[in-house]
C-alpha positions in Angstrom: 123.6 100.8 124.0 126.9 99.7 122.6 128.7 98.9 125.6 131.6 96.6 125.7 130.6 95.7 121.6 134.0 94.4 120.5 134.8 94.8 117.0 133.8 96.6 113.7 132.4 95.2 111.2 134.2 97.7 108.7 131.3 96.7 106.1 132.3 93.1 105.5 130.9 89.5 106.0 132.6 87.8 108.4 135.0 86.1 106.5 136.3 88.8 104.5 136.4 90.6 107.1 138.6 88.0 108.7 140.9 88.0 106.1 141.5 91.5 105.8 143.1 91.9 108.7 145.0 88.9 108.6 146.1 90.3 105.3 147.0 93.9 107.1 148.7 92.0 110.0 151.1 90.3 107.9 151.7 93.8 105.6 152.3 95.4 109.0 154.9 93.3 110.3 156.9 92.7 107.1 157.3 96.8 105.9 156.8 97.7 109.7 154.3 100.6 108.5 151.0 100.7 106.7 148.6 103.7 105.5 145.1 102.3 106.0 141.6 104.0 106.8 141.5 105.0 110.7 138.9 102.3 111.1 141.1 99.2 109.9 144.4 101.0 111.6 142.1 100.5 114.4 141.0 97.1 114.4 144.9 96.4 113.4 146.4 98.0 116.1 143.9 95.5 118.6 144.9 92.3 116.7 148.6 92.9 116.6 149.6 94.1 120.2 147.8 90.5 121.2 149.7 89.1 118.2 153.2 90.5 119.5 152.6 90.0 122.8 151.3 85.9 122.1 154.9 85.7 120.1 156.7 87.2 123.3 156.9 84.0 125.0 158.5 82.6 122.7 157.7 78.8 122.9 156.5 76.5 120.4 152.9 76.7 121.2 152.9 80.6 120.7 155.0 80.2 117.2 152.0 77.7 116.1 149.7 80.5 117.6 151.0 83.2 115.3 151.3 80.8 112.1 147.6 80.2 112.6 147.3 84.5 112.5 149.9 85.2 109.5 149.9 84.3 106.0 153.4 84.3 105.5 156.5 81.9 107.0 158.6 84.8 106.6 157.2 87.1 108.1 156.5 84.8 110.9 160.2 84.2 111.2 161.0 88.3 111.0 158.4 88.7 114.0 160.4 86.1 116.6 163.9 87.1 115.2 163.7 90.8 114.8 160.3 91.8 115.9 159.9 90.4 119.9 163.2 90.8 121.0 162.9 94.7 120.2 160.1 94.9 122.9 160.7 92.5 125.4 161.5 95.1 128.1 158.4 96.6 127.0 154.8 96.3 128.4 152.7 96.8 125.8 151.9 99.9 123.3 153.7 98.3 120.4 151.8 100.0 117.7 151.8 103.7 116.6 149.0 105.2 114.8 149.3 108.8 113.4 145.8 110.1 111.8 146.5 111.7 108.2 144.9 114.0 105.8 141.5 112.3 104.2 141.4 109.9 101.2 141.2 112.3 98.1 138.8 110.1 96.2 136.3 109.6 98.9 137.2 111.8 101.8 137.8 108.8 103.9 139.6 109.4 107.1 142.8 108.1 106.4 145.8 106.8 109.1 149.1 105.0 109.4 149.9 103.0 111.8 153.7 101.7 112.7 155.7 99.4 115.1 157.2 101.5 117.6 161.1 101.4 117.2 
């Protein structure tokens, strides 16, 4: 039984896996919105809401935190200056993921997920 198995493996090693959703992460937050497979969208959507809500308290520690997540400087700076004060009031459901049409190619199942504005 698979009960209370955390995470998919989405067909990688470890580390690859790893950095492919570090790589999504820092995507997501810089254009806000990202076409994916449904599988990554949801392995994204986990990693993110604990990513946005780590960067709501807004200390030092939970800056270093989030540089340790995300690639980018930028980015990091967009998420505590644009991002977090967007959803302060909010409790959580940060991300938005809308199922699309499947991958021509392949007939993967395709998705995008969003921030919520």
């Amino acid at each position: 039984m698979r009960h209370r198995v955390g995470l998919r493996k989405l067909g990688r090693p470890t580390g690859h896996r790893l950095a492919l959703i570090r790589n999504l992460m820092t995507e997501l937050i810089r254009h806000e919105r990202l076409q994916t497979t449904a599988p990554k969208a949801a392995e994204l959507r986990r990693e993110v809401e604990q990513l946005i809500t780590t960067a709501r308290a807004g200390d030092l520690h939970a800056r270093r935190l989030v540089i340790a997540k995300l690639y980018d400087e930028e980015v990091v700076r967009k998420l505590f200056s644009d991002i977090v004060p967007r959803y302060q009031g909010r409790a959580g459901g940060f991300t938005r993921t809308v199922k699309l049409m499947p991958r021509r190619g392949d007939g993967a199942p395709m998705a995008q997920i969003e921030l919520v504005p």
